[in-house]
TORKOLFI-455993 format. One record per residue: residue in one letter; x, y, z of N, C-alpha, C in turn. Coordinates in pm, whole numbers, padded with zeros to 5 digits, always signed. Example, Ala and Ser with C-alpha at 12.3 -4.5 7.8 and 13.67 -1.06 7.14 Angstrom:
BEGIN
A+01319-00569+00780+01230-00450+00780+01320-00330+00780S+01285-00225+00708+01367-00106+00714+01290+00003+00787
This chain:
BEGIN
X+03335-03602-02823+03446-03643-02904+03529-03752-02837X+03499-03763-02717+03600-03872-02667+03488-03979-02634X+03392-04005-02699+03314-04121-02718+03359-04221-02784X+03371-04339-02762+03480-04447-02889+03380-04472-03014X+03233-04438-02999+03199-04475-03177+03158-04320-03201X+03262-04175-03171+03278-04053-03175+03271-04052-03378X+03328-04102-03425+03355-04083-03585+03256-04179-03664X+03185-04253-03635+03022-04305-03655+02951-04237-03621X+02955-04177-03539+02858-04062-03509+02859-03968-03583X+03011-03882-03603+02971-03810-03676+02941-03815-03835X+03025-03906-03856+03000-03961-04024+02830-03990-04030X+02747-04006-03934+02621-04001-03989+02544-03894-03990X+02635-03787-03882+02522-03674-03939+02602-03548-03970X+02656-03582-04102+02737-03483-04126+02696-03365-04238X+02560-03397-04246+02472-03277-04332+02457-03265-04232X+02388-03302-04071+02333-03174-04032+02437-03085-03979X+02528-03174-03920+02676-03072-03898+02678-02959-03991X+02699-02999-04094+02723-02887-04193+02663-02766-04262X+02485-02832-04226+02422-02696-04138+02416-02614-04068X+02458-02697-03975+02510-02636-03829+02576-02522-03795X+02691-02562-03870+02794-02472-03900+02767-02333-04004X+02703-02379-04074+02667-02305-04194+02604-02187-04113X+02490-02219-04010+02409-02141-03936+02497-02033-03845X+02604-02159-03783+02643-02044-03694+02738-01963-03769X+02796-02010-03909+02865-01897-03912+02804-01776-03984X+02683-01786-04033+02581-01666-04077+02582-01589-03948X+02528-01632-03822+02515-01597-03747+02625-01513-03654X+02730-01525-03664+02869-01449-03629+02870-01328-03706X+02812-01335-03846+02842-01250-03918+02708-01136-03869X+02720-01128-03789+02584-01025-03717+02695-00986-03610X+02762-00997-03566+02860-00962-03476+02805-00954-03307X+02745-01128-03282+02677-01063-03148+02766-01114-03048X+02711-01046-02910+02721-01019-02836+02836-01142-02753X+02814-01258-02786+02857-01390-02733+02905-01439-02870X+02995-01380-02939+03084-01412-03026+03154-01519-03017X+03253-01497-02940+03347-01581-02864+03302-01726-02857X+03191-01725-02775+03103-01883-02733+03081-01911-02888X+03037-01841-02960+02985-01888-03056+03105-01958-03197X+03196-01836-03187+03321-01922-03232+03371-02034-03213X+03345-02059-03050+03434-02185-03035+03332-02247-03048X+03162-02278-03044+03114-02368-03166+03143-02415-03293X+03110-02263-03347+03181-02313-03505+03321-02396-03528X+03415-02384-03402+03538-02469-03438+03507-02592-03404X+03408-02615-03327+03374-02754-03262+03326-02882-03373X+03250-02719-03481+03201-02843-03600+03235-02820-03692X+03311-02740-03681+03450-02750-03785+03539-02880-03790X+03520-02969-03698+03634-03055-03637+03783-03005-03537X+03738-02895-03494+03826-02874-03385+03809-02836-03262X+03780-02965-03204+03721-02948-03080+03798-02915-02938X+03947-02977-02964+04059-02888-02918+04071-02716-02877X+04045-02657-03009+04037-02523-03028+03914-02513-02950X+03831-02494-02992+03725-02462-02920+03706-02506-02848X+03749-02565-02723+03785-02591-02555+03840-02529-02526X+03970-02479-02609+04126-02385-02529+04106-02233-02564X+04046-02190-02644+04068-02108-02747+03982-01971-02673X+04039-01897-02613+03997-01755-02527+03962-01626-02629X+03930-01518-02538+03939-01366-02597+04023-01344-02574X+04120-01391-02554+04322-01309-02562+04283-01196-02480X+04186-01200-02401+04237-01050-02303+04322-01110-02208X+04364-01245-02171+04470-01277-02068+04452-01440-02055X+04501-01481-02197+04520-01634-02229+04637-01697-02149X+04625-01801-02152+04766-01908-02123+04784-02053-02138X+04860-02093-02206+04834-02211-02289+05001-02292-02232X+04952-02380-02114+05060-02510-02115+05096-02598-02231X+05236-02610-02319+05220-02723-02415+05388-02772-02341X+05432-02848-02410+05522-02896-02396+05636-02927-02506X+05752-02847-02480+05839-02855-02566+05889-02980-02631X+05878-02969-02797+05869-03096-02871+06010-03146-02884X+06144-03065-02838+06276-03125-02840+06310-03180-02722X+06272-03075-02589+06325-03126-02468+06231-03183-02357X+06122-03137-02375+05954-03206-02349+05960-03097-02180X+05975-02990-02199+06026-02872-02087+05863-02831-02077X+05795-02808-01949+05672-02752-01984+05692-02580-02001X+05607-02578-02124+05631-02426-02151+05513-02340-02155X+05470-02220-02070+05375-02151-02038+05406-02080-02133X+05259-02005-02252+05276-01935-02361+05164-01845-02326X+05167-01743-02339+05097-01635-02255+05058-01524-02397X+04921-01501-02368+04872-01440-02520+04783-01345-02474X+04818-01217-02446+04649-01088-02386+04738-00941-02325X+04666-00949-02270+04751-00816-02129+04843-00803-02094X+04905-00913-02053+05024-00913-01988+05164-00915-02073X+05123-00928-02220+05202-01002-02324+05232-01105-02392X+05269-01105-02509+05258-01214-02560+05417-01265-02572X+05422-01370-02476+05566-01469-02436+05568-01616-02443X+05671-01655-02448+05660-01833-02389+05799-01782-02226X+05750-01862-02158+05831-01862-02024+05806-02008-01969X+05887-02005-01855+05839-02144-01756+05827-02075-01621X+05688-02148-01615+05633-02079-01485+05678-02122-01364X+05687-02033-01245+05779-02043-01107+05653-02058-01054X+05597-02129-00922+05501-02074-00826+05524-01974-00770X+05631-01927-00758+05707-01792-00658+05724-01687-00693X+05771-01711-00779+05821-01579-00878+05727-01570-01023X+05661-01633-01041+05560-01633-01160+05571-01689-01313X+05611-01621-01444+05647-01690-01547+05822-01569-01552X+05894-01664-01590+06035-01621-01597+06118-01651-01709X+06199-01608-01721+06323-01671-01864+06226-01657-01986X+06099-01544-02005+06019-01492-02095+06113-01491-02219X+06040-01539-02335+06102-01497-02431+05972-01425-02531X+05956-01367-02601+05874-01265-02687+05813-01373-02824X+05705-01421-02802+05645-01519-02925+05662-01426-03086X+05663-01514-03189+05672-01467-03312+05572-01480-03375X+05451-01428-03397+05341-01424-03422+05342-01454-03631X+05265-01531-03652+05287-01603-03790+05226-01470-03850X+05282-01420-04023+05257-01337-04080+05110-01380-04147X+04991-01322-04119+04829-01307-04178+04821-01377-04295X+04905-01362-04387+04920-01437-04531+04995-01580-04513X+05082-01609-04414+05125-01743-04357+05086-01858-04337X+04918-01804-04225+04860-01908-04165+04842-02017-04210X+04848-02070-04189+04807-02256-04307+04672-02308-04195X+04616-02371-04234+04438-02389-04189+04516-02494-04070X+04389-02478-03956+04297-02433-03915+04334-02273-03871X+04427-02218-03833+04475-02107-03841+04447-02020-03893X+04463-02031-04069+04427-01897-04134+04289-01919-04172X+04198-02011-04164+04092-01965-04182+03988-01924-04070X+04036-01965-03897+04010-01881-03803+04032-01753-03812X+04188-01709-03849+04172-01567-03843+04148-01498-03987X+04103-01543-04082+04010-01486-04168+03832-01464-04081X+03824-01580-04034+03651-01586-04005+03663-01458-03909X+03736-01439-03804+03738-01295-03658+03801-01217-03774X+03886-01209-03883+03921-01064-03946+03763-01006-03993X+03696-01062-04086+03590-01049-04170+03481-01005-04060X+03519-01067-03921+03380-01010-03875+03413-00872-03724X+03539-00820-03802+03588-00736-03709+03650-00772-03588X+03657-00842-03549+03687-00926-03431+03864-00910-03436X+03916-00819-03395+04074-00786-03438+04159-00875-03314X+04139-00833-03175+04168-00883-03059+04208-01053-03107X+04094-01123-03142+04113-01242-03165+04180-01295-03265X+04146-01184-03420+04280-01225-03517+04406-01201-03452X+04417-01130-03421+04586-01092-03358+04614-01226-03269X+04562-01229-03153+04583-01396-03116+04598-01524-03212X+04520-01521-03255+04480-01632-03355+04689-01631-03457X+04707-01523-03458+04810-01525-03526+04961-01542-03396X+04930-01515-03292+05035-01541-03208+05036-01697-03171X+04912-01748-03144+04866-01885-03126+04924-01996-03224X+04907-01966-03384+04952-02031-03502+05142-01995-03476X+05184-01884-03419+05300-01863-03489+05432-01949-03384X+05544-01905-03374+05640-02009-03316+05670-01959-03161X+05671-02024-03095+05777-01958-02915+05901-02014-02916X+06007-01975-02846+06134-02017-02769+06132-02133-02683X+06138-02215-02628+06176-02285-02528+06280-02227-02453X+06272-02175-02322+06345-02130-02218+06423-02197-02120X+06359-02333-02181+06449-02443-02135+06579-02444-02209X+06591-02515-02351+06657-02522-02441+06673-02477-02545X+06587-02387-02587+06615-02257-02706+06555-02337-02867X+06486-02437-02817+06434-02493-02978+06292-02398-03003X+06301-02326-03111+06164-02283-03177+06107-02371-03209X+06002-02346-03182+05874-02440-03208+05732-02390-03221X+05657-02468-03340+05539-02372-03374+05426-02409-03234X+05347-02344-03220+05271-02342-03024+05106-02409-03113X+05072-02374-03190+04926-02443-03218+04996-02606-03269X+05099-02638-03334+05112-02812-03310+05161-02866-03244X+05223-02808-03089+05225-02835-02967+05127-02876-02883X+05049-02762-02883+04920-02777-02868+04789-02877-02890X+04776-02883-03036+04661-02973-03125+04779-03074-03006X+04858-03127-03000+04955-03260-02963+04921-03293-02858X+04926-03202-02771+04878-03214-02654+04737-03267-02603X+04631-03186-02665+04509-03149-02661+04423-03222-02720X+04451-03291-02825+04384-03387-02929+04286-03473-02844X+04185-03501-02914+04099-03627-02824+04154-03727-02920X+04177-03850-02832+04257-03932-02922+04185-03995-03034X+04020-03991-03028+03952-04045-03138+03983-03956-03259X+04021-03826-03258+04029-03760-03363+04185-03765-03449X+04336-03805-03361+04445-03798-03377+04481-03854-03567X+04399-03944-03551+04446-03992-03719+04310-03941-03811X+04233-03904-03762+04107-03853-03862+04156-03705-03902X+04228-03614-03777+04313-03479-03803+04410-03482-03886X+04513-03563-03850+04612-03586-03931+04625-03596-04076X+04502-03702-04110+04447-03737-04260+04379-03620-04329X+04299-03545-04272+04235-03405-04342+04332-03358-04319X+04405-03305-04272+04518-03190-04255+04639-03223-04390X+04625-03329-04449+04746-03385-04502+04884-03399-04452X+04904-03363-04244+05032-03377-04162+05050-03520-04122X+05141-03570-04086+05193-03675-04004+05176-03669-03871X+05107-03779-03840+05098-03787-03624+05254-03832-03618X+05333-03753-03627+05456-03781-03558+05578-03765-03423X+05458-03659-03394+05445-03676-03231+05501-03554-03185X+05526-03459-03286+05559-03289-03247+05636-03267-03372X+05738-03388-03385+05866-03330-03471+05805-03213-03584X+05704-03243-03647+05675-03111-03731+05673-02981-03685X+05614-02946-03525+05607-02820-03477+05758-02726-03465X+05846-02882-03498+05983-02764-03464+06002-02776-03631X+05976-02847-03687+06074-02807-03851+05943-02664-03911X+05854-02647-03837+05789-02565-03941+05796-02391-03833X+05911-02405-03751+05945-02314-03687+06108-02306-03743X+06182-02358-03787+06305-02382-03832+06380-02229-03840X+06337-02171-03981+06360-02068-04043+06313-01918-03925X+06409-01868-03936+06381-01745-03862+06290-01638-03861
């Protein structure tokens, strides 16, 4: 994806992509063993190749993004230990924790809710439950702006060949975070 003729490429083989996909997601629906790996395929040709680079078994995730008001780095922590946003100490560890708000199942807006439809449908609970802390908003412990953590994230994470090809399917604006805090706004 970070090839520069990345979107010629794929625009030419986007039946077999869509095989591809088609295959692996038959294939999930068998519930094997290497799920996980296999998910973050299917997001890969899904067009989210982001996700499926970052995207764990939530038994003890952690996701650096950076706060879209005060640009504070914010450690968001999703598994075992709990699910928080903090800023991490070398010394003392992650601190000034605040408790993430995990987006309501009927909420999700895509790529989100149709990840955690694909792990609901195939039992995969661990990962819907993430999948919904991941989509939903954290604190900044810096400065207290809510902000949604998956368009922090995609912001961060984006390969830049994809930034306006995402934007355009998604029907969002590359505007450089400001959406992650207005669609955290409301309490």
């Amino acid at each position: 994806m970070r090839h520069p003729d990345a979107e010629a490429l794929l625009a030419s083989c986007s039946n077999e992509i869509a095989r591809l996909r088609h295959l692996v997601d038959q294939k999930l629906r068998t519930r094997p063993a290497d799920y996980n790996r296999l998910f973050g395929d299917l997001l890969a040709l899904a067009g989210h190749p982001h996700w499926s680079a970052s995207l764990g078994d939530f038994d003890d995730d952690f996701y650096a993004v950076s706060c879209p008001h005060c640009e504070a780095e914010v450690t968001i922590a999703v598994g075992g230990y709990g699910c928080y946003s903090a800023m991490r100490d070398w010394d003392r560890g992650d601190v000034e924790r605040r408790t993430l708000r995990p987006a309501p199942a009927e909420e999700l807006r895509d790529p989100g809710g149709w990840m955690h439809a694909t792990a609901g449908r195939d039992g995969q609970h661990r990962l819907a439950e993430g999948i919904r802390h991941v989509f939903g908003c954290a604190e900044c412990p810096a400065c207290g702006t809510v902000f949604n953590i998956a368009e922090a994230h995609t912001a961060a994470n984006l390969p830049p060949v994809l930034e306006t090809y995402v934007a355009a399917a998604h029907d969002r604006p590359a505007d450089g975070g400001e959406s992650a805090v207005r669609a955290c706004s409301s309490p």
